[in-house]
N, C-alpha and C positions, 0 to 999 in steps of 0.2 A: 705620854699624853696626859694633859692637865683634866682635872674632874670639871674643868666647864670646858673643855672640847670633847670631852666623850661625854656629857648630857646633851651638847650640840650633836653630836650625834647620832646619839640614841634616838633623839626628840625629831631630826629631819630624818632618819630611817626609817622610821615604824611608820611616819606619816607615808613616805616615797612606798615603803613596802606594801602597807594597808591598800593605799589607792589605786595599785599598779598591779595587787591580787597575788603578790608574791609569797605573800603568807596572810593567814587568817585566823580568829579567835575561836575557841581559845588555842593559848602557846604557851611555855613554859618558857622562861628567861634564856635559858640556855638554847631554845630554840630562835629567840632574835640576836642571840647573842651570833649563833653559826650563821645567820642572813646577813650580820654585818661583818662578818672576817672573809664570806665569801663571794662580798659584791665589793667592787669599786668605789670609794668613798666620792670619789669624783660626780658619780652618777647622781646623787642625790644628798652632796655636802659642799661645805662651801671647799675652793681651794685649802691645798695642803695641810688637814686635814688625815691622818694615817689611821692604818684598821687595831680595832682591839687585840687581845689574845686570849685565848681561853682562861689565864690566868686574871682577867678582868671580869669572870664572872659576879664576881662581890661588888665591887663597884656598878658593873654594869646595874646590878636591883637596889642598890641602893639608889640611883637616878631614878628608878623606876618606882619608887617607893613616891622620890621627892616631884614628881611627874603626877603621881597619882592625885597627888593634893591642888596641884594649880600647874595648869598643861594651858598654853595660852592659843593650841591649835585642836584644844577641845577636853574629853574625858575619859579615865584609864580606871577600870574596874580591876582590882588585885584579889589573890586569894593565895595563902600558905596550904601549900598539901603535900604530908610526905616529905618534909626537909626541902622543897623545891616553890617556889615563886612563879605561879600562874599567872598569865593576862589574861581575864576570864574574859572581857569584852572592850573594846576601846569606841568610843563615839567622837567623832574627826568633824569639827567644826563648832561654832561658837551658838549656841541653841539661840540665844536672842537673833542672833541675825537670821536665824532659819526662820523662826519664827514669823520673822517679818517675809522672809520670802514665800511661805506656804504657810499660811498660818492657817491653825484646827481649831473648829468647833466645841466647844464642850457644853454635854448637856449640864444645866443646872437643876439642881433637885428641885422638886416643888418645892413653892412655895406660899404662904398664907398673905398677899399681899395689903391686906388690911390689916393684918395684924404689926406685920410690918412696918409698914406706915406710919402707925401708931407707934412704934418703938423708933420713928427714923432712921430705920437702917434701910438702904438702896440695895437693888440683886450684887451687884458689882462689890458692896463694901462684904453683903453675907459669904457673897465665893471667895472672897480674901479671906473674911473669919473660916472660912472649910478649910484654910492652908490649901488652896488654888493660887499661886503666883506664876509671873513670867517666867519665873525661871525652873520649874516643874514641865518641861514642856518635851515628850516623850524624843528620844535618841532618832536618826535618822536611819538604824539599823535593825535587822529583826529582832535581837535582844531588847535592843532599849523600844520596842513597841510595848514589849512583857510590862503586865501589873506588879506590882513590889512583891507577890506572894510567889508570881509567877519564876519571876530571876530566883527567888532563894530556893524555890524547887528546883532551878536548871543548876543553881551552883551545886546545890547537894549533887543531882545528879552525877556533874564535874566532875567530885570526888571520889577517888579511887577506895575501896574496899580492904581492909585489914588482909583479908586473904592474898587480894592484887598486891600490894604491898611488902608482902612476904615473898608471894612467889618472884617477884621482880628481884627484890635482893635474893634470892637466893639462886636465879638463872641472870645477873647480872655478866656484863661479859668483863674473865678476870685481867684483859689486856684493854686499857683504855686510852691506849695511846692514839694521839689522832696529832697528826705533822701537815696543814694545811699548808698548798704549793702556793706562790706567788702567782697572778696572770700574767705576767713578763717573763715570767721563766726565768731567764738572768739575772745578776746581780747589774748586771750593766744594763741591761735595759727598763731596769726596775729603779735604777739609781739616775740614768737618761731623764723618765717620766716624771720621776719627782722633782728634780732641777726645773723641767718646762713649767710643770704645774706654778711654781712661785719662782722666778728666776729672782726678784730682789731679797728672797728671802732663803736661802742655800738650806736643803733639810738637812738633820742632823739627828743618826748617821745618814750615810748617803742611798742607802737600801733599807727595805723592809722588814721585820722581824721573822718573816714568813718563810719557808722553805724553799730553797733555789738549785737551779741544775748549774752546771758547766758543758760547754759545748767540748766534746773533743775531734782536736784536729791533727791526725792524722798524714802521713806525707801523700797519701790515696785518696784524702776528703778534699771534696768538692766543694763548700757552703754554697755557693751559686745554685747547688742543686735544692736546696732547704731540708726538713727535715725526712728522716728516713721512716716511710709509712710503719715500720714492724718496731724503731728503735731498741731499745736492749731487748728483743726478743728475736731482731733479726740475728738467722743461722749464721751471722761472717765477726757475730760479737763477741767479745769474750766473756764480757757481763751474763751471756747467754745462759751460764749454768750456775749465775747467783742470785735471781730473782727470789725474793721480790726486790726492787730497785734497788729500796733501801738497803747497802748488802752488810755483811756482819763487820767490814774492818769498815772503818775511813775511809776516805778517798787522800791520797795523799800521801801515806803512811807507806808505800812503796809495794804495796800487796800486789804486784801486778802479773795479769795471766800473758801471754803473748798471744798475737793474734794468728789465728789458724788459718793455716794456708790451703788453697784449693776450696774454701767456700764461700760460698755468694750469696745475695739476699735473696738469688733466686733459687735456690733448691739448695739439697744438701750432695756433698760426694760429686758436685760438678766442676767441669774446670773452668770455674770462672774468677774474675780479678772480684776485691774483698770490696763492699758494700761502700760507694764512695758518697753517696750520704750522710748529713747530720744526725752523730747518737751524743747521747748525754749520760752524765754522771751528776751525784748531789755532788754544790757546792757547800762543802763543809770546812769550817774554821774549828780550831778549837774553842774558839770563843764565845760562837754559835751555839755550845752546849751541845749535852751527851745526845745522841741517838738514842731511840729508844728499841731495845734485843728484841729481833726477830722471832724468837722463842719464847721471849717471853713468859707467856700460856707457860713454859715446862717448869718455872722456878717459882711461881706465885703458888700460893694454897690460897683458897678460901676458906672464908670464918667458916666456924660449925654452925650449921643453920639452924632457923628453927624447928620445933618441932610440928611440922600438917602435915598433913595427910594426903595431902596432893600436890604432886609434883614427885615424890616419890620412887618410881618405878613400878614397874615390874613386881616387886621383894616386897614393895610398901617401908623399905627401910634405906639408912645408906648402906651400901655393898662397898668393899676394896677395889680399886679400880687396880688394874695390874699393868705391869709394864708392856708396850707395845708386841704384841707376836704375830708372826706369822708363818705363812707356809710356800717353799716355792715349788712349784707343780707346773704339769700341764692341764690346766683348765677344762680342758674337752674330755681328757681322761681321768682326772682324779675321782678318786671314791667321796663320796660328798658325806654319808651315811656317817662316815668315821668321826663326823665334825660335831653330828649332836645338833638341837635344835639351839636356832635365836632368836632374838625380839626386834631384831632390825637389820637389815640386809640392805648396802647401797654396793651399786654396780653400776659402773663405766665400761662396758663393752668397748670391744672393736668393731664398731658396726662398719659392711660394706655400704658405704656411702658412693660406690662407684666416682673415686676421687685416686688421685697419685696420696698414698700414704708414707708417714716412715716408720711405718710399724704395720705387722701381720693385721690380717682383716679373719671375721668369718663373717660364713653366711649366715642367710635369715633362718635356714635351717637348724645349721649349729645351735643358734640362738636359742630357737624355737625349744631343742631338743636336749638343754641346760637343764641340770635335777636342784632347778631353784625349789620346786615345793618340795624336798626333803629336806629342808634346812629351815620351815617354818610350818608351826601348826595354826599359831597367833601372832602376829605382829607387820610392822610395817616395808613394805619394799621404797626404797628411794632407785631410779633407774634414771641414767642421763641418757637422753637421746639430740641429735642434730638432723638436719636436713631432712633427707630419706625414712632415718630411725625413727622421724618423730609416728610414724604411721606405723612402721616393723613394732616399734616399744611397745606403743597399744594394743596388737594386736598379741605380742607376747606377753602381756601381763595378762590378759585373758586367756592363753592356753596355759601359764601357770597356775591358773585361780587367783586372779588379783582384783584387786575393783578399784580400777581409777578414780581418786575422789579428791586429786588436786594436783597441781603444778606450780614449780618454783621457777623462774627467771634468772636467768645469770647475766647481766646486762657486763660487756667487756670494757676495761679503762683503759688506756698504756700506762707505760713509764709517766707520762706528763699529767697520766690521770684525767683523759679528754676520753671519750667515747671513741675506739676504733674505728677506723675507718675503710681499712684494708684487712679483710677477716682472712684465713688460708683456705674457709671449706666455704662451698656455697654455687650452685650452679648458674643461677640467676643473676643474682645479687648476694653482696659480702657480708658473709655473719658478723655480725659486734655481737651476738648473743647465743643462748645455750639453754636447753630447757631440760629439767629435772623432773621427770612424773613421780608421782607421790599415791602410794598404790594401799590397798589395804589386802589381808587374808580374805578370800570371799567367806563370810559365814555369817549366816541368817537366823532367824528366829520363826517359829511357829509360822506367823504374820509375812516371813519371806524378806522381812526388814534386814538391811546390814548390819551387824553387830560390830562396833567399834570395840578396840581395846581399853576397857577401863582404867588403863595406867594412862594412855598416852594423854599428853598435855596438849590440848587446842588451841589456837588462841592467841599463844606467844609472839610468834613471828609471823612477820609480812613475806610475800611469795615473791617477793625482788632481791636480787643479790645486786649491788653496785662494789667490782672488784675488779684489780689489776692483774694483768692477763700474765701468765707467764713458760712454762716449758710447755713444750707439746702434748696437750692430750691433757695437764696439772689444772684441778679443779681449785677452786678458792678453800681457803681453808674455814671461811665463814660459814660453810653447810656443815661443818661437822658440832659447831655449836647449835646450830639450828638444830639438829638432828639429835643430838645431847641434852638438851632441853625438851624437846618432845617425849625421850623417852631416857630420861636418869637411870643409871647403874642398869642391870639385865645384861645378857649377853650381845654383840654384834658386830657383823663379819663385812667384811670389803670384799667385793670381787674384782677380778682385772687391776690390783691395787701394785703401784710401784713402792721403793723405799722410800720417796718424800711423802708417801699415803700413810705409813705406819704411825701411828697412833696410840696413847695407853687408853686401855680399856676395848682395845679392837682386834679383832683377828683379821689380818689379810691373807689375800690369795693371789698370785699373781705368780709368772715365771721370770719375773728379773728382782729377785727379790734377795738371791744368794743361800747362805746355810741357815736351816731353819731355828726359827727362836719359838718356844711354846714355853709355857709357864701353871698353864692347865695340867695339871698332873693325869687327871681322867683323860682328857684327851691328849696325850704323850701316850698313855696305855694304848690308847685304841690305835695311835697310827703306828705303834711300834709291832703291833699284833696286825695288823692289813698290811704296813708296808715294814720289813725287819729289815732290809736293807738301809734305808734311809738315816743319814746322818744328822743329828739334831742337837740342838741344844736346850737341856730342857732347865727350870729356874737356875739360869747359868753354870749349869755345868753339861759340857757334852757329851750326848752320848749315841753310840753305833751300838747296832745291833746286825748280828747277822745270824 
């Protein structure tokens, strides 16, 4: 893309966007930069025409820069804050012509008209001498009504705080890989569209720079049938147990599982023929460039940060984060006491949601009758509940001593990254979504006030997850940064937690979790003295006791 078709574009997007309320001021570059890689050029550019890529963020502000100065479909207010490029306000149309369609009043200052007179100066020439011209004539937006004293109060405002600034780099997230999908999905049909859009002019290449699937076809696929509502998460795929889509080999490279017989999109363990619906795979070239590692998060370090005081933890310092442990038990019967106290407790139950499961349920009792307040004096409970639970959840964070004082949304994607449409629980109507309560210790003051934990970070994040849906029962791995940032370094434990839950810096719980790992030496003592039977492993080396 030439720098005078992406100023053409920048310059009819922000207008098509402004107008149509799709985004609003202020913004930071990189936030119109994602409104135009993830709208259609077509919608509001001339034909043929192709979208930016992240790596056009420098260009994209420099347009922006050269926009600011002479914009011929109006005015763009900029401000540098924090290494980043603000649009603090944009005023969209030409003021003389407004003027003429609404034109305002201005009062004029008294004035001594004899005196005047005597000097031949007319009112008209004195409000020129005030620096009154036509072209001063207030923005058609609530910004631009502001007096000159009033904007340089709203831009300070704007700016973010040496502290915000600190704390942002230093809870920045350390994977920032972001692979935006094409709306065609294929390379064929993405390569179809562009050929239509200019037929005398053939695009080159013949697809987009964007991320694409491949259909796969199967001697059992249908395509007449379209796509498959559950796609790589439906039970008959073999992709099933390498979510996220993205999976760690190629597509291509010959890595392949065979497909499992005897199961169907509709249940698991039935005898039914294999899912004859449309699933997909990424279409990947080598050409296309590296993927970026699902793990990622495990090989990056962050810089050493600064030194405040807030954000901190628990410790008020950094602590060594330890490699993932945990423990496999029976939940209902394990001794909890043995574990010691923590500063953050998330739990994904089996709640009976009176639904066909493919996994153990307990009751509200069970629930009820959990030694969650032995594993906290101070700190935060995270609890996922659905359908039924969302009512059980509440009422059991109140008989642990909890004080519900928020909730997070986990709004579901697919494979293709569309909002769900076909959820697996829901009596009514189909889940696309998942809610998370967010509970506090109950403890009060004199006054009967709740006392929050002085460590924990507020603030940070927004109460919506937007993530791709994947094994049964598997939460996004985006709450544990969430939750990581609330509360840096301290102790904290997972409950009902599988091996894809293991984590460094967490303890789990769960019984499919295999032989146990602990790295806590104190607690290695305490479960070898409650349980001497049990086989463990403690900072890698194993050890039985009996």
């Amino acid at each position: 893309m030439t720098d005078d078709e992406l100023s053409l574009l920048v310059s009819t997007g922000l207008q098509a966007f402004l107008t149509s309320g799709r985004i609003s001021t202020p913004l930071t570059s990189m936030d119109l930069l994602l409104a135009l890689i993830s709208c259609k050029p077509s919608t509001f550019a001339a034909p043929g025409l192709t979208m930016p890529r992240l790596t056009d963020l420098a260009r994209v502000e420099k347009v922006l820069e050269t926009l600011s100065v002479n914009w011929d479909h109006g005015s763009i207010l900029l401000s540098h804050e924090g290494g980043e490029l603000h649009v603090t306000d944009v005023h969209l149309g030409n003021p003389r012509v407004l003027d003429a369609i609404n034109p305002r009043k201005r009062k004029r200052a008294p004035i001594d008209e004899d005196a005047d007179s005597a000097a031949g100066n007319t009112p008209d020439e004195i409000s020129s001498s005030n620096g009154e011209s036509d072209s001063s004539i207030s923005m058609n937006t609530p910004l631009g009504n502001l007096s000159k004293d009033l904007k340089e109060v709203y831009a300070i405002l704007q700016k973010s705080t040496a502290k915000g600034r600190l704390l942002a780099e230093r809870f920045r997230s350390l994977n920032g890989g972001f692979e935006p999908i094409c709306t065609y999905i294929t390379k064929v049909e993405c390569a179809k569209f562009r050929s239509e859009t200019d037929p005398s002019n053939p695009p080159n290449p013949l697809f987009c720079n964007l991320l694409h699937f491949r259909p796969l076809i199967r001697p059992h696929t249908d395509p007449s049938l379209g796509h498959c509502s559950y796609l790589n998460t439906c039970y008959s795929e073999p992709t099933y147990s390498q979510s996220p889509s993205i999976t760690p080999f190629p597509p291509g490279t010959g890595a392949r599982v065979s497909l499992p017989s005897g199961l169907g999109a509709g249940g698991r363990g039935k005898e039914k023929a294999p899912c004859r619906y449309l699933h997909f795979e990424i279409d990947w070239d080598e050409k296309d460039g590296p993927l970026a590692p699902i793990d990622g998060w495990r090989t990056q370090r962050l810089k050493k940060p600064f030194k405040i005081e807030l954000g901190m933890g628990p410790d008020g310092r950094d602590m060594q984060v330890l490699p993932p442990q945990w423990i496999n038990c029976d939940l209902r019967r394990f001794d909890y006491s043995v574990l010691g106290k923590f500063h953050v407790i998330m739990a994904d139950p089996p709640w009976d949601i009176h639904m066909s499961l493919p996994y153990g349920t307990m009751t509200d009792d069970e629930m009820r009758a959990m030694p969650i307040p032995t594993l906290q004096d101070e700190g935060l409970l995270f609890l996922w509940v659905t359908g039924r639970a969302m009512e059980v959840g509440r009422e059991c964070l109140r008989v642990w001593g909890y004080t519900r004082v928020d909730e997070v949304v986990w709004v579901k994607t697919n494979q293709l990254q569309r909002v769900i449409r076909t959820g697996r629980t829901g009596h009514w109507l189909n889940h696309t979504k998942e809610h998370m309560l967010v509970g506090v210790k109950t403890r009060t003051d004199a006054a009967g006030n709740l006392i929050f934990p002085s460590w924990a970070n507020r603030g940070l994040d927004t109460d919506v997850i937007v993530s791709e849906v994947r094994e049964t029962s598997r939460k996004p791995d985006e709450v544990y940064g969430l939750i990581e940032r609330m509360c840096p370094g301290g102790r904290k434990i997972e409950i009902f937690g599988r091996k894809h839950n293991t984590r460094p810096g967490w303890l789990t719980l769960g019984n499919q979790l295999g032989q146990d790992q602990i790295y806590e030496e104190d607690l290695a003592t305490r479960i070898k003295a409650r349980y001497p039977e049990r086989f463990m492993s403690v900072s890698g080396q194993a050890m039985i006791t009996r």
